[in-house]
C-alpha positions in Angstrom: 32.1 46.6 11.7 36.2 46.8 11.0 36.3 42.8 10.9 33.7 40.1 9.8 35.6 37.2 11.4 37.0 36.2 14.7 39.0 33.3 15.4 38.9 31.0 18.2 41.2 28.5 19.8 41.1 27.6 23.1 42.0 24.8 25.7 38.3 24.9 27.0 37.1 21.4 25.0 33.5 20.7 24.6 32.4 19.4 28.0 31.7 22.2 29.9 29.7 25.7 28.9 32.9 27.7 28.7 33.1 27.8 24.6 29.4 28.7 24.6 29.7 31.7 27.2 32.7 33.3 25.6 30.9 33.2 21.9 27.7 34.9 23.8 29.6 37.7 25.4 31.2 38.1 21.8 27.8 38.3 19.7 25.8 40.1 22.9 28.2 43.2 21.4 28.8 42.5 18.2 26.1 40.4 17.1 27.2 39.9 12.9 30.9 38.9 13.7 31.9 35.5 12.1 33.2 33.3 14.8 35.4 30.6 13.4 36.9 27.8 15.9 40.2 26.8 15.7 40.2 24.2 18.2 39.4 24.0 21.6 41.0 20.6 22.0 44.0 21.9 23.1 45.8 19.7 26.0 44.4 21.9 29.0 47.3 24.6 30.3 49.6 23.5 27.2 50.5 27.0 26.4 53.4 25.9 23.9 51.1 22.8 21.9 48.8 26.1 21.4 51.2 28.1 20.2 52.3 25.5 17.8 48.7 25.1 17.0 48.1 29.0 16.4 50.9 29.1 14.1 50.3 26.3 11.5 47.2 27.9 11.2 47.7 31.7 10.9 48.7 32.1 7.8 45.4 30.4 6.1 43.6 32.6 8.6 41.2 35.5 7.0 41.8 39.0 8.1 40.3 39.4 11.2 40.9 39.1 15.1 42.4 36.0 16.7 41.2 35.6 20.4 43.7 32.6 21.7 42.4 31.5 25.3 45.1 28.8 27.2 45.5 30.8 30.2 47.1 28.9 33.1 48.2 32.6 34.8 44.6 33.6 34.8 44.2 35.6 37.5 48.0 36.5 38.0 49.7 39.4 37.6 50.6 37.9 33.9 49.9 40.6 31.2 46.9 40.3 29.1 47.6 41.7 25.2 46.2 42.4 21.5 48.8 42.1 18.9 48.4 44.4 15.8 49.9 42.1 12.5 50.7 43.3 9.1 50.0 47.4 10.1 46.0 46.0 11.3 45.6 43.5 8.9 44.5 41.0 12.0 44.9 41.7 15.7 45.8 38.6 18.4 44.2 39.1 21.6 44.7 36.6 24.4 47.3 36.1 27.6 51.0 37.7 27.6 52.8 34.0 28.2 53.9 33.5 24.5 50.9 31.5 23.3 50.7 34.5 20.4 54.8 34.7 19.8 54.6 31.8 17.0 52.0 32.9 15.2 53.2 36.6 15.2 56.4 36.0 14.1 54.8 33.3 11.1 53.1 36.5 9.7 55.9 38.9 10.0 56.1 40.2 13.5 54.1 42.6 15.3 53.6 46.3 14.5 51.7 47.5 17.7 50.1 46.4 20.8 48.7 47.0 24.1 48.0 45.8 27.3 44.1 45.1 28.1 44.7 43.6 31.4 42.8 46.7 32.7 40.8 47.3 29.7 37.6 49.7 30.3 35.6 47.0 28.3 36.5 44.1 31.0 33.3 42.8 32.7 32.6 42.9 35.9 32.6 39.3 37.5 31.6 36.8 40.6 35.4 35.6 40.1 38.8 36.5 38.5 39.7 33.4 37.0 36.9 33.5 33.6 39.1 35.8 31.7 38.0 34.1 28.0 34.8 35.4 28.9 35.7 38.2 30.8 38.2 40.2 29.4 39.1 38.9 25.8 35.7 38.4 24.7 34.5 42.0 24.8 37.9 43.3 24.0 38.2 41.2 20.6 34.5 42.3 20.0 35.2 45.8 20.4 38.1 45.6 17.7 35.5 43.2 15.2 33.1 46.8 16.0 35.9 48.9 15.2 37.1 50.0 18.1 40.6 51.3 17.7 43.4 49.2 19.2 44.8 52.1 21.1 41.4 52.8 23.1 41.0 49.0 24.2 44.3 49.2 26.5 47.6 50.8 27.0 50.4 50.9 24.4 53.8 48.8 24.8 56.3 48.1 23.2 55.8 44.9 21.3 59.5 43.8 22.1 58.8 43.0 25.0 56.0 40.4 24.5 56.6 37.3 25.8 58.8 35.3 22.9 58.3 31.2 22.5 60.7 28.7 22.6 60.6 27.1 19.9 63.2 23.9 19.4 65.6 23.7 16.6 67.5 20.3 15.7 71.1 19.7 16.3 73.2 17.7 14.5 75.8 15.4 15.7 78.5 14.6 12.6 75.6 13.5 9.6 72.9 12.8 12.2 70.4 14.7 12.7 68.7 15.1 16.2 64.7 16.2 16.1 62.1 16.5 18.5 58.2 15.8 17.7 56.3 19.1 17.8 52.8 17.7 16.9 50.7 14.3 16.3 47.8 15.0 14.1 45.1 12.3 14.8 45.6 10.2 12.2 49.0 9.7 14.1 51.5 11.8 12.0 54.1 12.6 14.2 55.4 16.6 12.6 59.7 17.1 13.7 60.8 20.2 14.2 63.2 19.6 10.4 63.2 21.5 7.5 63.1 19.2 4.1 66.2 20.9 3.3 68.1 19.2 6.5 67.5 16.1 5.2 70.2 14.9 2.2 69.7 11.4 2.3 66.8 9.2 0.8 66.7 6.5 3.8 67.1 7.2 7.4 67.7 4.9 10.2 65.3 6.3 13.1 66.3 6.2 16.7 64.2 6.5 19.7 66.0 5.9 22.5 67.9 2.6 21.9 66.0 1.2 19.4 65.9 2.2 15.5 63.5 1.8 12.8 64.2 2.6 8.7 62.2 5.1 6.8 62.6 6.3 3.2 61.7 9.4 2.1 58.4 9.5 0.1 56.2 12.0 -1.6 52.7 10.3 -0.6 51.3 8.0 2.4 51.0 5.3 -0.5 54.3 5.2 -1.1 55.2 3.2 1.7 54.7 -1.1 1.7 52.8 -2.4 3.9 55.0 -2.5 7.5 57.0 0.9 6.6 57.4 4.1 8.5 58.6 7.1 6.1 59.4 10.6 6.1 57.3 12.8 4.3 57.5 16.7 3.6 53.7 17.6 5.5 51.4 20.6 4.6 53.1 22.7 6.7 56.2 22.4 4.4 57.9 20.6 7.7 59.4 16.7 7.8 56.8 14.3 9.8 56.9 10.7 10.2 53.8 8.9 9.0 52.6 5.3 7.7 49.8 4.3 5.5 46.7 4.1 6.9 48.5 3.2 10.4 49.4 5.3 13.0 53.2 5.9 12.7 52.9 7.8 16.1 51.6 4.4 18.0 53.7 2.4 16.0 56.8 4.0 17.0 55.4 5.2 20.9 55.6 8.7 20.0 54.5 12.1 22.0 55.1 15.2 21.6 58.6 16.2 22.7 60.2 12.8 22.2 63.6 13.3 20.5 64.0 11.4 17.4 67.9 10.8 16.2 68.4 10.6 12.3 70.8 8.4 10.8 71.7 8.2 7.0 71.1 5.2 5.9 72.4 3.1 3.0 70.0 3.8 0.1 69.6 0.2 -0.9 68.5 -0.7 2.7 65.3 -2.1 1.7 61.7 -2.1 3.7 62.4 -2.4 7.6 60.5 -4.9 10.2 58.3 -3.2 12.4 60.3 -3.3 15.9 58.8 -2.2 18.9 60.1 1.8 20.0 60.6 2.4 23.5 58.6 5.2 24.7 60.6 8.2 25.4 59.7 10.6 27.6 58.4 14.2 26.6 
């Protein structure tokens, strides 16, 4: 077997059989493969909240193959690929609709790929629209097996894979203008800011008409009872958080909400909660 582990994520959740299935087809061909689940809590269809999702978590990934199923072209003429990372380190296999662009570029880019859309290790089905099950299941099996990458579709070039969009801030004079990328479920709200964007030790935060103060802190416990505050996360990216609270509800946040950072004056004290109006994502 070239690789002991494959990764999961999908936006299948827990309800239905569909997470089951897709690990059978897996183990009815490779039977010793490590299957390690990501999530598969993933909003259904949210191609770009997996993407996100994918790439905070690629880089503690083991070696191995990533199968990434959120699929809302299934059955489409959208391409299906497997991404060669780090000269075969790992291989990505899942839908050409940039769910695999983030994570690719977090571990250096791609340096092959193919297109298994008509893979010879496809499955013959009732339906076209299973493609977890399908098509990626036996193709990332066959590359745990060691099958090599060139024999489980045809070669492109992997410029052309779908990129993501991923936002950047702007800034407006010293303020800086952020969207929410993620809300972990304690209700930590990850921007799209790098620590390094961020001068000042107090910001005024604006969402919509409405602001709210954070300071800057190093731990949840660092923040009185009532306060919001900025905090670097464990993805090395600037997140809004409270202790013990939900800073998310708090403040009405969702992903996508733009969040306006002022300076504020360093002396500014704790803020008053204030209700946030909810933007729109």
């Amino acid at each position: 077997m070239r690789f002991a582990t494959l990764h999961f994520l999908s936006d299948y959740g827990l309800v239905d059989e569909f997470v089951a299935v897709t690990k059978s087809v897996v183990w009815s061909i490779t039977p010793d493969v490590r299957i390690v689940d990501i999530t598969h809590d993933v909003a259904p269809f949210d191609v770009r909240g997996a993407g996100y999702s994918l790439a905070r978590a690629a880089g503690w990934l083991n070696p191995g193959v990533v199968m990434a199923v959120v699929d809302p072209g299934v059955a489409t003429n959208r391409r299906a690929v497997a991404v060669e990372v780090g000269d075969g380190a790992s291989i990505l296999v899942g839908p050409d609709n940039g769910l695999l662009a983030p994570a690719v570029a977090m571990v250096g880019g791609a340096t092959a790929a193919v297109d298994i859309t008509n893979s010879r290790f496809r499955i013959d089905a009732p339906g076209p629209t299973f493609d977890g099950r399908d098509l990626f299941a036996p193709v990332a099996a066959q590359l745990c097996a060691g099958t090599p990458l060139a024999e489980v579709g045809e070669p492109i070039e992997p410029s052309l894979l779908m990129p993501a969009v991923v936002p950047v801030t702007a800034t407006e004079g010293d303020v800086v203008v952020a969207e929410v990328l993620w809300i972990d479920r304690y209700g930590n709200a990850q921007l799209n800011v790098d620590p390094d964007e961020l001068t000042h030790g107090r910001y005024s935060l604006q969402v919509e008409s409405q602001r709210r103060g954070a300071a800057r802190v190093e731990s949840f416990s660092g923040l009185a009872a009532g306060e919001v505050g900025l905090i670097v996360d464990s993805y090395g990216m600037i997140a809004v958080v409270a202790n013990k609270r939900s800073a998310a509800a708090e403040l009405e946040l969702s992903r996508g909400t733009e969040v306006r950072l002022h300076p504020a004056g360093e002396d500014s004290g704790v803020s008053t909660p204030v209700t946030i109006g909810r933007a729109g994502s």
